[in-house]
C-alpha positions in Angstrom: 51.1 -50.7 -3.3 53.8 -48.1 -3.4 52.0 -45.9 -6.1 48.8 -46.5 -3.7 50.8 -44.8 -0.8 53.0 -42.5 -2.8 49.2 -41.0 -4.1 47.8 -40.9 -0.4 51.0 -39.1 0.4 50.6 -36.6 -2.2 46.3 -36.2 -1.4 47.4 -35.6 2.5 50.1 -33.1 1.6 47.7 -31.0 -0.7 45.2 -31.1 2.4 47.6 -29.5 4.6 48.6 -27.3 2.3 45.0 -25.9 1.5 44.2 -26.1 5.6 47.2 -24.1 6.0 45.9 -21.4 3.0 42.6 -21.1 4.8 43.7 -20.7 8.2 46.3 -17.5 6.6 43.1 -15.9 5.1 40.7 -16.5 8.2 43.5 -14.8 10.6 43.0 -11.5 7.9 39.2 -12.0 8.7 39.6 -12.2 11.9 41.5 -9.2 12.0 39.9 -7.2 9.4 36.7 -8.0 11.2 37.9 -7.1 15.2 39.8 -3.6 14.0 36.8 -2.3 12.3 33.7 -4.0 13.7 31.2 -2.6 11.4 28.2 -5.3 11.9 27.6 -3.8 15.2 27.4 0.0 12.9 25.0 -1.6 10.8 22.9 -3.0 13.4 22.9 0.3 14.8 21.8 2.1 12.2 18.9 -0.4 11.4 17.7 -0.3 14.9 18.0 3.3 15.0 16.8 4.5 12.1 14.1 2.0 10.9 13.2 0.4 14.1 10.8 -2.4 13.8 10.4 -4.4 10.5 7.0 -6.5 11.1 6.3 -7.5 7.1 3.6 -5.2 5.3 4.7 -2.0 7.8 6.1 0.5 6.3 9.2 -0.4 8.8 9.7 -3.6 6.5 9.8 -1.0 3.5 11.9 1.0 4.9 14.3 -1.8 5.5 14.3 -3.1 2.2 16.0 0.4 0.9 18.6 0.0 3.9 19.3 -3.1 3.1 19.8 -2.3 -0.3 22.3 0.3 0.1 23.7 -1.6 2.8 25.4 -4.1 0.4 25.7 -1.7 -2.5 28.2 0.3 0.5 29.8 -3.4 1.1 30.8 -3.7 -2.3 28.8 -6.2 -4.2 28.8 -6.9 -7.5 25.2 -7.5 -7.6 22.6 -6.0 -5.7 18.7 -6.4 -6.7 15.4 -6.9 -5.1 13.7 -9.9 -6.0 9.7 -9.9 -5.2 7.8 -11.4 -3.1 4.0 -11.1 -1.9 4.1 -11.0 2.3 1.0 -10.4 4.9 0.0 -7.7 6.5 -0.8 -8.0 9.8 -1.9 -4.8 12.1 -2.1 -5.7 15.8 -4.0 -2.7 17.0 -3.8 -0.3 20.0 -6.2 -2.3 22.5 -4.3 -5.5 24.6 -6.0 -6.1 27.5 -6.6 -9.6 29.6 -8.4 -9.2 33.1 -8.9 -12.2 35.2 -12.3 -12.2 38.4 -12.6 -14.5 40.7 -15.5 -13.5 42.8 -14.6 -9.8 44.4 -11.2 -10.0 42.7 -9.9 -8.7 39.3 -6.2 -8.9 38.3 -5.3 -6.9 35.1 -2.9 -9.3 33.2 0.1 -8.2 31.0 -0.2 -9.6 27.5 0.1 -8.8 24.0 -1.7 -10.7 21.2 -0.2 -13.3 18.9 1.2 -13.0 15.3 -2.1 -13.3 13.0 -4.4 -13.4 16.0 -8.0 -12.0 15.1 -9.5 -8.9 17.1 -11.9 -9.4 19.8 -14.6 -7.0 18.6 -15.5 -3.8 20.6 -17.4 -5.8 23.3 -14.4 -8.5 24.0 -15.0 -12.1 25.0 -15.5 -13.4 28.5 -15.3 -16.9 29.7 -14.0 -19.5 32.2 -10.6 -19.8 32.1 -9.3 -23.5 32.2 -5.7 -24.1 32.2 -3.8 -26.9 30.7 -0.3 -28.3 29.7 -0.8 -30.3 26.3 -3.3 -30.6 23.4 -4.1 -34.0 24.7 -5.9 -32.6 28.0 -7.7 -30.5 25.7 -8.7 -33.2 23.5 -9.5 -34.6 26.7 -12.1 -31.9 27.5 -14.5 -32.5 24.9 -17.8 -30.4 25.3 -16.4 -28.7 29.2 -14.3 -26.5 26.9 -17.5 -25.2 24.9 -17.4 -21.2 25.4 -14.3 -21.8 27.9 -10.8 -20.0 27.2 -7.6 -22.5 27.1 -4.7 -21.4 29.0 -1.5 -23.0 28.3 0.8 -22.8 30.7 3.8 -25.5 29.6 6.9 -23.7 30.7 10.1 -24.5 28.9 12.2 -27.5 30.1 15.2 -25.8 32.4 17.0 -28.7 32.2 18.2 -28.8 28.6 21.0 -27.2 27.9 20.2 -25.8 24.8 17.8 -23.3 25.1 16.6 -23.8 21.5 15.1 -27.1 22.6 13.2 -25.7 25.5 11.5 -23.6 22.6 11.0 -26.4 20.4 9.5 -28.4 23.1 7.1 -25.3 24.5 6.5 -23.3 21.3 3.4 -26.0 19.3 0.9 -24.5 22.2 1.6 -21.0 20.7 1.5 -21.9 17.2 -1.4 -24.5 17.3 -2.9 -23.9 20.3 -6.2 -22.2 18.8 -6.4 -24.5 16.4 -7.1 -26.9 19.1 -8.8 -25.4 21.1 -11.3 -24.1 18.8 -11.9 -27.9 17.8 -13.2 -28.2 21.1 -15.3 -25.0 21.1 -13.3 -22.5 22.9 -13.7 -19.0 22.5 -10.2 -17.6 23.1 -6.6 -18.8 24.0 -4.3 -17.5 26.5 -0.1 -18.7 26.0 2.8 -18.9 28.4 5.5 -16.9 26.7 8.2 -18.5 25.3 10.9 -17.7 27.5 12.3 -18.9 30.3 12.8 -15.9 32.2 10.4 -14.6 34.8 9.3 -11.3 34.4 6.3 -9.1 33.0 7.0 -8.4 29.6 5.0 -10.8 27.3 6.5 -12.8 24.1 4.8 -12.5 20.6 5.4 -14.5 17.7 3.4 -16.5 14.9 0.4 -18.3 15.4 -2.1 -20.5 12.9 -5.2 -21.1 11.7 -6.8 -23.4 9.2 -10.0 -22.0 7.6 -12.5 -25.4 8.7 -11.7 -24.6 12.1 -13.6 -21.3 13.6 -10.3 -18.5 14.1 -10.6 -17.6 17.9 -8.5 -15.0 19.4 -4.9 -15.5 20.9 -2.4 -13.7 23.2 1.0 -14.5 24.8 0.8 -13.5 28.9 3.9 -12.8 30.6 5.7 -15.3 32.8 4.8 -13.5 36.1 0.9 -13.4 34.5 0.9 -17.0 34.0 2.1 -17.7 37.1 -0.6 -15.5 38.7 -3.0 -16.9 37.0 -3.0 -20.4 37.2 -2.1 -19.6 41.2 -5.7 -17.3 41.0 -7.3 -20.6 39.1 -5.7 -23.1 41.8 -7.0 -21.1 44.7 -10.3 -20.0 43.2 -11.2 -22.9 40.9 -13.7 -20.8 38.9 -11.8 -17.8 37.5 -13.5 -16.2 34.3 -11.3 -14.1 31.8 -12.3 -10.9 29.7 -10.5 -10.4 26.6 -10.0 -7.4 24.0 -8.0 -7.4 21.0 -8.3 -4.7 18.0 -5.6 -6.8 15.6 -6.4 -7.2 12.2 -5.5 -8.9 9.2 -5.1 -7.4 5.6 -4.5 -8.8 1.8 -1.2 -9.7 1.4 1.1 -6.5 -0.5 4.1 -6.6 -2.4 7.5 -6.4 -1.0 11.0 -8.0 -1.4 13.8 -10.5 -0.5 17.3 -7.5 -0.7 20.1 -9.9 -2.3 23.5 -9.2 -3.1 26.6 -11.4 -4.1 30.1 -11.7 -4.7 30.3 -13.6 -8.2 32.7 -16.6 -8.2 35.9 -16.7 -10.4 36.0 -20.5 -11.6 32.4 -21.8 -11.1 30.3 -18.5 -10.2 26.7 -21.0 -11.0 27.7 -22.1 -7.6 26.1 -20.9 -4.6 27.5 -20.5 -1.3 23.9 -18.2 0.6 24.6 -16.5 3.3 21.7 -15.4 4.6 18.9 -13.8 7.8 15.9 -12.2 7.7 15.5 -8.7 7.4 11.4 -8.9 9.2 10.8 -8.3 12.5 8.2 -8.5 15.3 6.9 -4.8 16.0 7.7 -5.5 20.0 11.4 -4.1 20.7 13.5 -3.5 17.3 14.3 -7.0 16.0 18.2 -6.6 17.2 18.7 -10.2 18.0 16.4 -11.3 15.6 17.2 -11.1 13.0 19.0 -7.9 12.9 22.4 -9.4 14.1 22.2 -12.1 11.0 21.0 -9.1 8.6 24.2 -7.2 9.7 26.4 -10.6 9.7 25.4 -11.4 6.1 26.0 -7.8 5.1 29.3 -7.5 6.8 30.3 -11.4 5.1 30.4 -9.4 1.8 32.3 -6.6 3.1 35.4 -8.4 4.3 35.9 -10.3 1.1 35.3 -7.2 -1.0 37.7 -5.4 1.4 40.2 -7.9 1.9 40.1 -8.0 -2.0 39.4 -12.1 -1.8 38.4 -13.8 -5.1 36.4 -16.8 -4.2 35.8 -19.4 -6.6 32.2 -20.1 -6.1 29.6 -17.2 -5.9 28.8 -16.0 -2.1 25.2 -14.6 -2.3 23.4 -13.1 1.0 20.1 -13.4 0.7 18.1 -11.2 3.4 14.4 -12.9 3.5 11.2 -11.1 3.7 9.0 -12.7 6.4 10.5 -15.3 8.4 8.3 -14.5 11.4 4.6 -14.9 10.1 4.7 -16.8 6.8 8.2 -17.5 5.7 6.9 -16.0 2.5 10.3 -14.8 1.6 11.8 -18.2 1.8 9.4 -19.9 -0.4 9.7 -17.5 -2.9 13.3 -17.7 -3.2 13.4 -21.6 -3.4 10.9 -21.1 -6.2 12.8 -19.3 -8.5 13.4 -20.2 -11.7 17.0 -19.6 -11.7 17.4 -22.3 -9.3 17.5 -24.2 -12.5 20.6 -23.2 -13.5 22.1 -21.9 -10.0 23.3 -24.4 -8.1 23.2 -24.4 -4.2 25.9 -26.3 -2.8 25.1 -24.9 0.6 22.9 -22.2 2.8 24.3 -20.4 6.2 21.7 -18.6 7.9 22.3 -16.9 11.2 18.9 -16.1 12.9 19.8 -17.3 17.0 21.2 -14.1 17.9 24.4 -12.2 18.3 25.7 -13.9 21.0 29.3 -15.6 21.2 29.3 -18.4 18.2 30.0 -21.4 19.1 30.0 -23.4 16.0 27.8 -24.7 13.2 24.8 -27.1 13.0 24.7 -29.0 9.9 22.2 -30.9 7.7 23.8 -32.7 4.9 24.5 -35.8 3.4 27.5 -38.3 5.5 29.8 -36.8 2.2 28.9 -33.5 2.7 29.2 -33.7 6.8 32.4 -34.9 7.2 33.8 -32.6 5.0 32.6 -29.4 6.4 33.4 -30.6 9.8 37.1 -31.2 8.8 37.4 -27.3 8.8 37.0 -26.9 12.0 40.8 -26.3 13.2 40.3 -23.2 10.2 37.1 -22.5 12.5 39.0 -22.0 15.6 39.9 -18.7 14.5 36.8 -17.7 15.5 36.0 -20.0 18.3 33.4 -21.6 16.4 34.8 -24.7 15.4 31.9 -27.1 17.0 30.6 -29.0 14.0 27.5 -31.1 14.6 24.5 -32.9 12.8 21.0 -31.5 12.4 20.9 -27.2 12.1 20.1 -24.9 9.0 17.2 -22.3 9.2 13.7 -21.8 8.5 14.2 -19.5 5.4 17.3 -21.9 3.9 14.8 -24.7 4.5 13.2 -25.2 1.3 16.4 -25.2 -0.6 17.2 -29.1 1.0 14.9 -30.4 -1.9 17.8 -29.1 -4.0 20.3 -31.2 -2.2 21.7 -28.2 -0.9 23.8 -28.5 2.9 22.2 -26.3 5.3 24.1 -25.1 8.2 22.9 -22.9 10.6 25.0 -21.0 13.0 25.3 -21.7 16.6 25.9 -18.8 19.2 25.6 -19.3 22.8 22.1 -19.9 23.5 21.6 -19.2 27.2 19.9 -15.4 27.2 18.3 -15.0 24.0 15.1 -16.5 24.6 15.2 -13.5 27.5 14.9 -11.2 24.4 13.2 -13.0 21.7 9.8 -11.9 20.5 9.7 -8.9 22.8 9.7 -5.3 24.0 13.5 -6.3 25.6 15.1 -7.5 21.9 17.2 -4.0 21.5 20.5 -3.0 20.7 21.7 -2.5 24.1 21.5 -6.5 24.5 24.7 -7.2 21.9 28.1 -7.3 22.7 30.2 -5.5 19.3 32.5 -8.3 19.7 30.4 -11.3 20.2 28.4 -10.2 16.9 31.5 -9.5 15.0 33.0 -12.7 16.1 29.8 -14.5 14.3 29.8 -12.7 11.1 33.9 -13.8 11.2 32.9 -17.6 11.4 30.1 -17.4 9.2 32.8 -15.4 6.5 35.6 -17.7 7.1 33.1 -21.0 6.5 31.3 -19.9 3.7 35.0 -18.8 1.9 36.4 -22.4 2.5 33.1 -23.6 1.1 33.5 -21.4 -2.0 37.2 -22.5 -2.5 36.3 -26.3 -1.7 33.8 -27.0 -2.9 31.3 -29.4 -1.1 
């Protein structure tokens, strides 16, 4: 009994002791982070001098040379470009939606969806017919023939999280003309996915499946959807004329940018950092996923400036085409290193630059518990809010390795303002409140790499 206690003694004592180490080297991240804030220089310079990054532009190609030097700069020991084949999608000069009901036409301010086929010269017209779920157009059968679908489910402004809103709105963007091409619509008109109200529409990724005819798709601004299903309430018959010129190409060559820190004790373990380095072609992509581009970059840099030796390898992985095909992703959980690398966890930061408030983690009960007893280390950075269910969309595939996936968590009340459009820019993110994420995301991932999971 006494050698029982004596050994849970000793086991606490070396806890402290190692919570004590950690919380000494996140106060130098901290500080090395705040004094020179260089995340917010990188962003800058991405936004600035590549702009947009929608994969298959020369934008995206363009990036992956920044990138590349980015984390050559941050002192890596390994940088290299790992290939990957990624769409290319053109969306054209010509956007135009006009609604008429009888002697009245409103112009409508839209822009077409990720992947969304052209219109032809001519355009479509039709009756517009608006609905709020898949099962009232189910529910139309043979009315929809020829018709346009409007979905107008706004997000929920009751939860909290503004993540779920999305998750609960965003199916009508992404399989809307799937259904409503089962049905025999022409064309598909989406609420953005935002909950602000303004006039600036939201893109983002759409689907089709080839058995299923491929019918144009836009996104209409908040004040448009409201206008229109007012016109459609007062009118009752309200016909739509769309034109789209977007396009789709073969898929081209391109690249994931990685770059690592190699571990000192057990570098065949992986602790990812990771964003994607794609963007929409509305705005610049600062919020997404600039800020995590610049936040896995600037992870490197502190512990190659701070001269840190972690244990366990800390790669950041900057994926190639998150938005329309996760193509990037896939690739990288398919490689055939992942034989003999192994991941013990993936952090990817792709919810904006805002404040952090923590991590959201997928992982075994083991696995959990044990990250979440960092959190007084996590403090440092104000992010020490530990909870279940989070990782990304390009760490994703790596969970069939075992591998815990945690996903930052910044405040999530404006960036759904931003997201997806013409307003996602640089003058949107505070220098601190990015820095401040890049800190908790450098600070987790080095207790990781010490640790162990």
């Amino acid at each position: 009994m006494k050698t029982r206690l004596f050994f849970c003694i000793c086991l606490l004592g070396s806890v402290v002791t190692a919570q004590g180490s950690h919380t000494i080297v996140a106060q130098q991240i901290k500080n090395k982070g705040l004094t020179d804030l260089a995340a917010f220089e990188m962003l800058k310079d991405i936004t600035i001098s590549v702009g947009h990054r929608l994969s298959g532009s020369a934008g995206y190609e363009k990036a992956v040379v920044w990138a590349k030097r980015q984390l050559e700069a941050a002192g890596a020991d390994s940088v290299w470009l790992e290939p990957v084949m990624i769409p290319k999608w053109v969306r054209g000069e010509i956007e135009q939606v006009s609604a008429k009901a009888g002697n009245t036409t409103v112009n409508l301010t839209v822009c077409a969806l990720g992947g969304s086929v052209g219109t032809g010269a001519k355009g479509i017209t039709g009756e517009v017919i608006e609905v709020q779920s898949f099962d009232e157009v189910k529910a139309l059968g043979e009315k929809a023939e020829g018709k346009i679908i409007f979905y107008n489910r706004p997000f929920d402004k009751t939860l909290l999280n503004t993540g779920e809103a999305y998750g609960g709105a965003v199916n009508q963007r992404g399989s809307g003309a799937i259904e409503a091409a089962k049905v025999g619509a022409v064309g598909v008109i989406v609420r953005s996915m935002t909950n602000a109200i303004d006039d600036v529409p939201h893109t983002g990724a759409m689907r089709y499946v080839d058995s299923i005819p491929k019918i144009p798709a836009v996104a209409i601004s908040t004040i448009g959807a409201n206008t229109l299903s007012k016109l459609i309430e007062v009118q009752k018959s309200v016909s739509v004329t769309m034109k789209l010129s977007a396009k789709t190409f073969a898929d081209v060559p391109s690249y994931n940018v990685i770059g690592e820190v190699r571990g000192s004790k057990f570098p065949k373990e992986i602790v990812l950092v990771g964003g994607h380095l794609d963007s929409w072609d509305k705005g610049v992509g600062a919020h997404d996923d600039g800020c995590g581009v610049a936040q896995s970059i600037e992870v490197i840099r502190i512990i190659k400036n701070l001269q840190l030796q972690p244990k366990r390898t800390i790669r950041a992985v900057l994926f190639a085409n998150e938005e329309n095909g996760l193509k990037g992703g896939k690739a990288y959980a398919a490689r055939s290193q992942n034989v003999t690398d192994v991941h013990i966890a993936a952090i990817e930061s792709d919810a904006g630059g805002f404040l952090p408030r923590g991590f959201g983690v997928t992982a075994d009960s083991i696995k959990f518990e044990k990250i979440k007893s960092f959190a007084s280390v996590l403090e440092t950075a104000g992010a020490e809010k530990i909870t279940r269910g989070g990782g990304g969309a390009d760490i994703g595939p790596l969970q069939t390795f075992g591998t815990a996936l945690i996903g930052l968590h910044p405040d999530s009340q404006r960036y759904f303002d931003y997201h997806h459009s013409i307003h996602d820019t640089m003058d949107k993110v505070h220098p601190r409140e990015l820095e401040l994420g890049a800190i908790a995301i450098t600070i987790l991932s080095w207790i990781i790499s010490q640790e162990g999971l």
